[in-house]
C-alpha positions as CSV (number, residue, x, y, z in Angstrom):
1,X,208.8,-15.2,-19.8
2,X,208.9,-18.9,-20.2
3,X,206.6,-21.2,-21.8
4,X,205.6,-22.8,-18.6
5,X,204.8,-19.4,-17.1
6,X,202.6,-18.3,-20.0
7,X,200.7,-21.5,-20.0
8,X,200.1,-20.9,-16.6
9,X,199.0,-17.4,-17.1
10,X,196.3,-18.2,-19.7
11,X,195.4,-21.0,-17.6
12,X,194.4,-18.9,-14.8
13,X,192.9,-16.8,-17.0
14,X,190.7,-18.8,-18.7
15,X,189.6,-20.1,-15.4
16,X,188.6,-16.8,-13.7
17,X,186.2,-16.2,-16.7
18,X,183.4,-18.4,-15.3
19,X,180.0,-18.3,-17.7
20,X,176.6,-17.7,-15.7
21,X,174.1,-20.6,-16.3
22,X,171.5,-18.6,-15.6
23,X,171.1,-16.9,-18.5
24,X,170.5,-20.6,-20.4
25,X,167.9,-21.5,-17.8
26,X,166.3,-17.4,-18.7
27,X,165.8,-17.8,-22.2
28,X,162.6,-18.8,-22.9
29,X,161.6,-16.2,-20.7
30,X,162.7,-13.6,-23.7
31,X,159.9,-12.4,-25.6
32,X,161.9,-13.8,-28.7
33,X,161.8,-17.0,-27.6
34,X,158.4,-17.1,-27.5
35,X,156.8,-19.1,-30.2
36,X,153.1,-19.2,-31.2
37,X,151.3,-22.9,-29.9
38,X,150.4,-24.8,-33.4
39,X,146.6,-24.4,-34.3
40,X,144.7,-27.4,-33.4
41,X,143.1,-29.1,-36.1
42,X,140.7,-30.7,-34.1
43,X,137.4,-31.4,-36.0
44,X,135.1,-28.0,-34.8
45,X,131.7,-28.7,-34.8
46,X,131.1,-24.6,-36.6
47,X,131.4,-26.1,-39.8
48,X,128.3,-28.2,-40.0
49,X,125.8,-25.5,-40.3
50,X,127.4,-24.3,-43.5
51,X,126.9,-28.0,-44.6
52,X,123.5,-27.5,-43.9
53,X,122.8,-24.5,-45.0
54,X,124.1,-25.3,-48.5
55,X,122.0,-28.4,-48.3
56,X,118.9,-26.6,-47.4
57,X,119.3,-23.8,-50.0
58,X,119.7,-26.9,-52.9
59,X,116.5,-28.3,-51.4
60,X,113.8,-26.1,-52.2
61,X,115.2,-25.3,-55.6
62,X,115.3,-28.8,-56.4
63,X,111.4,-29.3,-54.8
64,X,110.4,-26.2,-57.1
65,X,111.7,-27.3,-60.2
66,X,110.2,-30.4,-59.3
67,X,106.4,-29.1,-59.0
68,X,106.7,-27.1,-61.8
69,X,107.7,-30.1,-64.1
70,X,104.8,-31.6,-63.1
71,X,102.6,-28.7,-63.1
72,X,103.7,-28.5,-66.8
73,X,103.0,-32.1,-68.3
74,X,99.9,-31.8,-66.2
75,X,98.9,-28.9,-67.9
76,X,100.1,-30.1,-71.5
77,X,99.4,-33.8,-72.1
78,X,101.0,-35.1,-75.4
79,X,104.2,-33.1,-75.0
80,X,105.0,-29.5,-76.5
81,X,104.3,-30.7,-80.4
82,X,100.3,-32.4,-79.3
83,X,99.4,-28.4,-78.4
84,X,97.9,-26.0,-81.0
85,X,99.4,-22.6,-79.9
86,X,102.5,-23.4,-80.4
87,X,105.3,-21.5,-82.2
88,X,108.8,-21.6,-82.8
89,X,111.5,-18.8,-82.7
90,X,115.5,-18.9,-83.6
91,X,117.8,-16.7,-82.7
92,X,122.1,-17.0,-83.2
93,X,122.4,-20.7,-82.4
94,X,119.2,-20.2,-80.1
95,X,116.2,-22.8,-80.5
96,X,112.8,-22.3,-78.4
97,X,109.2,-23.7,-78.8
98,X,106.6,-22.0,-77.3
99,X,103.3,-22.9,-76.5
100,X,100.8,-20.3,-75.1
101,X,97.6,-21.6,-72.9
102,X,95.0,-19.7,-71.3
103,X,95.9,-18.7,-68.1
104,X,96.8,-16.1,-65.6
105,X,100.3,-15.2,-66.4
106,X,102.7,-18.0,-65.4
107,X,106.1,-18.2,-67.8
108,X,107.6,-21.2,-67.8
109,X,111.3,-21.7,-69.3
110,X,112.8,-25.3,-68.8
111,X,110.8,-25.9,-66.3
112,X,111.6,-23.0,-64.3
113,X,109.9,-19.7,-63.5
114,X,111.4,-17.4,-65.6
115,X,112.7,-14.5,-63.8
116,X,115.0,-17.7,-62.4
117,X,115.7,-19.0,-65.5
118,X,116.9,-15.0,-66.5
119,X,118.9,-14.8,-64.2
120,X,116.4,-11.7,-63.2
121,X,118.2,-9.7,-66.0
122,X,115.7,-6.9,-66.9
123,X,116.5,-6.7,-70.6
124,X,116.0,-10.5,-71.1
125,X,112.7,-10.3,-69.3
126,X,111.6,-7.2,-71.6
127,X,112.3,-9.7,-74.9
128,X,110.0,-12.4,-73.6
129,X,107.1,-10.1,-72.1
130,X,107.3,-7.4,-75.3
131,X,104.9,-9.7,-77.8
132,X,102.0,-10.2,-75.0
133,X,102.3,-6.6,-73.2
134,X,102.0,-5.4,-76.9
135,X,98.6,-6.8,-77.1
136,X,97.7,-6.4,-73.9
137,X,97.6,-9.8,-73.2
138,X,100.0,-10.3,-70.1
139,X,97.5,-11.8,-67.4
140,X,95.8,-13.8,-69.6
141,X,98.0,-16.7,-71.3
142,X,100.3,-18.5,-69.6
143,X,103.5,-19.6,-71.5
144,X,105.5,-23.1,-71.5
145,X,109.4,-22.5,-73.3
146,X,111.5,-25.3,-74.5
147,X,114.4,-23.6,-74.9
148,X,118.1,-24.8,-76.0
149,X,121.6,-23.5,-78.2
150,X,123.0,-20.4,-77.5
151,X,123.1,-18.1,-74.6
152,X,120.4,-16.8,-72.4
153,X,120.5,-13.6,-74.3
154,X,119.6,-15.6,-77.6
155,X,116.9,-18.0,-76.1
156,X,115.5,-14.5,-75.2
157,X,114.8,-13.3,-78.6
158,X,113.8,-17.0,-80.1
159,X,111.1,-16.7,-77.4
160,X,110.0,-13.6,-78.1
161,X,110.0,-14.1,-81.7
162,X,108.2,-18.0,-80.5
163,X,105.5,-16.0,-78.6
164,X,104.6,-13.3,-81.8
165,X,104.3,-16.4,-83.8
166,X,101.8,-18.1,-81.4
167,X,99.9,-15.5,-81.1
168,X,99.9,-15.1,-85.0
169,X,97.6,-19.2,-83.8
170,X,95.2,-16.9,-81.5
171,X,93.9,-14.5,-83.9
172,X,95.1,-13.3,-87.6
173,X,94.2,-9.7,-86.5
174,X,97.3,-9.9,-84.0
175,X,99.5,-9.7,-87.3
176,X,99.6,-6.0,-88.0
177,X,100.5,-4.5,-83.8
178,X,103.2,-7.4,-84.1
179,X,104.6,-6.5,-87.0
180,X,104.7,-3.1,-86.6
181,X,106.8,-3.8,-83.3
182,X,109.0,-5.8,-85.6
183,X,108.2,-8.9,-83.6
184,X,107.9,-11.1,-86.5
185,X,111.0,-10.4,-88.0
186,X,113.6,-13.3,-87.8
187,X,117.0,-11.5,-87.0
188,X,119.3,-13.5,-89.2
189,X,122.7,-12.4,-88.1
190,X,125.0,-14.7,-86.8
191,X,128.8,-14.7,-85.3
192,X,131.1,-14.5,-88.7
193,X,133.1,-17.6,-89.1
194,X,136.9,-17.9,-88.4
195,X,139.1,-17.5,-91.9
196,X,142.6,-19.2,-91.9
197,X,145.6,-17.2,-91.8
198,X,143.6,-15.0,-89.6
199,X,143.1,-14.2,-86.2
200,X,139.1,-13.7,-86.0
201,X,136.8,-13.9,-88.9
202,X,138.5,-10.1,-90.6
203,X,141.5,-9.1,-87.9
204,X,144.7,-9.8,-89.7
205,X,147.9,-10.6,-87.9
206,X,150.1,-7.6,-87.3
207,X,152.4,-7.2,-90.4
208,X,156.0,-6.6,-89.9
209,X,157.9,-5.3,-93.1
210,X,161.4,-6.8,-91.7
């Protein structure tokens, strides 16, 4: 066969093999082709509320704390140190100053009710009510705190220890239920100082021989 004759047959060949432009015009009719429409970002009017909402839950806490500020230089003119059932307890690096009124109950940390201020944790609660439920004496004082230093758990205990001391003000008598419910005892301990060379205040680094 020549060359001209094999051109000619691949030619022909090439030209009987015609390619269907239908299935160009059918593709984005394949689910593949499919492609999800882009979100739009347009401003939706569903996220006010939660703007409001967060607004309106600040408010009244911010009204609260508020009133009771007021309700509490109201109720002690001069400041904490012009009372004179006041006392003072310590605790780790946990200061509070306590003053005790007559009353009907109210506790008073900061300027907020104290089951707040607590974070509503039963066992902090017990440390600040302990001293006046020992005497019986729950409904009838109400109790400002100054509190600051430390943790809620140590302002808990300086309060407590704050109120046996005030109530040490009330009456002498008071002395002996106290101090048999070890209220009057200052607990000394404190967090052990870092040593250098060491990791904590006594664990050692891990020793390696080679």
């Amino acid at each position: 066969m020549t060359t001209s004759a094999a051109i000619t047959t691949l030619t022909s060949t090439f030209t009987s093999l015609s390619f269907s432009t239908t299935l160009s015009s059918n593709l984005n009719s394949l689910p593949f082709s499919r492609r999800p429409k882009p979100l739009s970002l347009s401003h939706s009017s569903s996220l006010k509320p939660l703007t409001v909402f967060a607004t309106s839950a600040a408010a009244p806490a911010a009204v609260e704390t508020a009133d009771l500020e007021k309700l509490v230089k109201s109720r002690l003119p001069g400041g904490f140190a012009a009372q004179t059932i006041i006392g003072t307890g310590r605790r780790k690096c946990a200061i509070a100053r306590v003053v005790l009124q007559e009353g009907t109950g109210k506790f008073i940390i900061n300027y907020r009710d104290a089951k707040d201020y607590l974070q509503g944790n039963p066992l902090w609660l017990q440390y600040v009510k302990t001293p006046l439920a020992t005497l019986g004496y729950e409904a009838n004082y109400d109790v400002f705190v100054k509190a600051h230093g430390g943790g809620l758990s140590g302002q808990a205990q300086a309060i407590s220890l704050g109120i046996a001391r005030a109530l040490l003000k009330v009456s002498e008598s008071h002395r002996t239920p106290l101090r048999q419910e070890g209220l009057l005892t200052r607990d000394a301990r404190v967090v052990e100082r870092k040593k250098v060379g060491l990791k904590k205040a006594r664990k050692a680094p891990q020793f390696s021989k080679r």
